[in-house]
C-alpha positions as CSV (number, residue, x, y, z in Angstrom):
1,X,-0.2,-25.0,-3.3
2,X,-1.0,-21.6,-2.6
3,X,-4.3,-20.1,-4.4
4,X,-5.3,-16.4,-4.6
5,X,-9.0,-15.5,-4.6
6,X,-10.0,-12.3,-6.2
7,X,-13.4,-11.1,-5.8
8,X,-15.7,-7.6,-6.2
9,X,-15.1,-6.4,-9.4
10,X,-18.1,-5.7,-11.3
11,X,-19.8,-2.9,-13.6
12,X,-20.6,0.8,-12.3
13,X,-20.8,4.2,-13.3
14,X,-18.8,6.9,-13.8
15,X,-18.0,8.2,-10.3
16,X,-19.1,5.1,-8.9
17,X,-16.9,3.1,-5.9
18,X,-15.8,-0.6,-5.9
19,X,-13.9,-2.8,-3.7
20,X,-11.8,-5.1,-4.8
21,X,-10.7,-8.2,-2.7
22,X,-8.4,-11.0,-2.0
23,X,-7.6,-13.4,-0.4
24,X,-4.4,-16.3,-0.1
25,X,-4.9,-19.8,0.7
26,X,-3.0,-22.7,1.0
27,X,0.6,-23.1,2.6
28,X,1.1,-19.8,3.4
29,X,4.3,-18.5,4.8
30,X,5.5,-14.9,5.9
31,X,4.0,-12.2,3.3
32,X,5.8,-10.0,1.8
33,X,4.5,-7.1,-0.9
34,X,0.7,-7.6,-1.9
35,X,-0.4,-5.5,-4.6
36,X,-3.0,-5.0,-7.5
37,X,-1.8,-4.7,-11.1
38,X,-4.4,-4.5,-13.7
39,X,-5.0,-4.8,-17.7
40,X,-7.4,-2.8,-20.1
41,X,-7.3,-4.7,-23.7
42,X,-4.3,-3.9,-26.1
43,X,-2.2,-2.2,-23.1
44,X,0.2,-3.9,-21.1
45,X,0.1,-5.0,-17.1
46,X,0.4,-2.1,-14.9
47,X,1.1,-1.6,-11.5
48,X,-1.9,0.2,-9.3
49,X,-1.1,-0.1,-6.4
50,X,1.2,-2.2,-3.3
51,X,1.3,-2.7,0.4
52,X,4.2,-3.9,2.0
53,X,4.5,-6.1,5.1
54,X,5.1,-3.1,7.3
55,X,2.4,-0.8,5.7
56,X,4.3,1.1,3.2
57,X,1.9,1.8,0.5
58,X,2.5,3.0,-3.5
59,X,0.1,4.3,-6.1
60,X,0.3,4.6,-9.5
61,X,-0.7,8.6,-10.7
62,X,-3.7,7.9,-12.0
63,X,-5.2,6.7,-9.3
64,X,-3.5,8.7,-6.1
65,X,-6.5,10.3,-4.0
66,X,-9.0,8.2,-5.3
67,X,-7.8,4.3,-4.5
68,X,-6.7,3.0,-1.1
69,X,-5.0,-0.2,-0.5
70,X,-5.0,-1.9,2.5
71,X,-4.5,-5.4,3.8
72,X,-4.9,-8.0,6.5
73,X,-2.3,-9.9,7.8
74,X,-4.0,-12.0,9.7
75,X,-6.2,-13.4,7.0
76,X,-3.6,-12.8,4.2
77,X,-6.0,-10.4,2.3
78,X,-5.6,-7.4,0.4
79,X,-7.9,-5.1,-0.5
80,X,-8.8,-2.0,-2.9
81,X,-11.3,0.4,-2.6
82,X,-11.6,2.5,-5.3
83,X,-13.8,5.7,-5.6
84,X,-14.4,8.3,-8.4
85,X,-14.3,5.3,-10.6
86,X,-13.7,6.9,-14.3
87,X,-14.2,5.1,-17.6
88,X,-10.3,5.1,-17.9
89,X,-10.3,2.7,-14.9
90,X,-11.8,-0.5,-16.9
91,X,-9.3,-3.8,-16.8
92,X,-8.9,-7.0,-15.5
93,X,-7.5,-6.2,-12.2
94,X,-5.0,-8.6,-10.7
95,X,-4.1,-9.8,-7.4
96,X,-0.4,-10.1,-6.6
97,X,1.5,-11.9,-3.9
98,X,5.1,-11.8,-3.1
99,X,5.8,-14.4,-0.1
100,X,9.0,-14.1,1.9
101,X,12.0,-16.4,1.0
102,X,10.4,-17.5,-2.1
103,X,11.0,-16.7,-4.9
104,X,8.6,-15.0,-7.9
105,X,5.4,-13.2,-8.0
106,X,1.9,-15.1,-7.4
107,X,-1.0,-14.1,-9.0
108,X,-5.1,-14.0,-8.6
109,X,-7.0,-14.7,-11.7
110,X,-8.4,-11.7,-12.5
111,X,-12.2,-9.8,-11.7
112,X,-13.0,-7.6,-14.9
113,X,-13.8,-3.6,-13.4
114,X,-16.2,-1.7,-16.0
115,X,-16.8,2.1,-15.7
116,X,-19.3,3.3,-18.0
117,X,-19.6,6.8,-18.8
């Protein structure tokens, strides 16, 4: 069974920085894409950013040039930092896995990010 452990959200201020991580346990095989969606109340699941195996990284707009995404293979982590934290940036943020050769999307439970203004 194969668990993902978010951790580092929290509260902070406008302009504030926050990292975001997490890790996979359990029967781990090869990893594919990791990546971190996230969810502010009444709007839907949105990407934020993904690593592939081989480096390849994607951001959504809103966040280019102010989030990095990184991970660690050899503890099957990932990891966001995220800097010039704006009020806009407040969600659940998810931790998501895609393994190689099997099939679906696994996901962390959540760490709430607040930006006050």
């Amino acid at each position: 069974q194969v668990q993902l452990v978010e951790s580092g959200g929290g509260l902070v201020q406008a302009g504030g920085s926050l990292r975001l991580s997490c890790a996979a346990s359990g029967i781990i095989v090869s990893i594919s894409t990791m990546g971190w969606y996230r969810q502010a109340p009444g709007k839907q699941r949105e990407l934020v950013a993904r690593i592939s195996s081989g480096g390849t990284t994607n951001y959504a707009e809103s966040v280019k040039g102010r989030f990095t995404i990184s991970r660690d293979n050899a503890k099957n982590s990932v990891y966001l930092q995220m800097k010039s934290l704006k009020p806009e940036d407040t969600a659940v943020y998810y931790c998501n896995v895609i393994f190689v050769g099997v099939p679906g999307n696994y996901w962390g439970q959540g760490t709430q990010v607040t930006v006050s203004s």
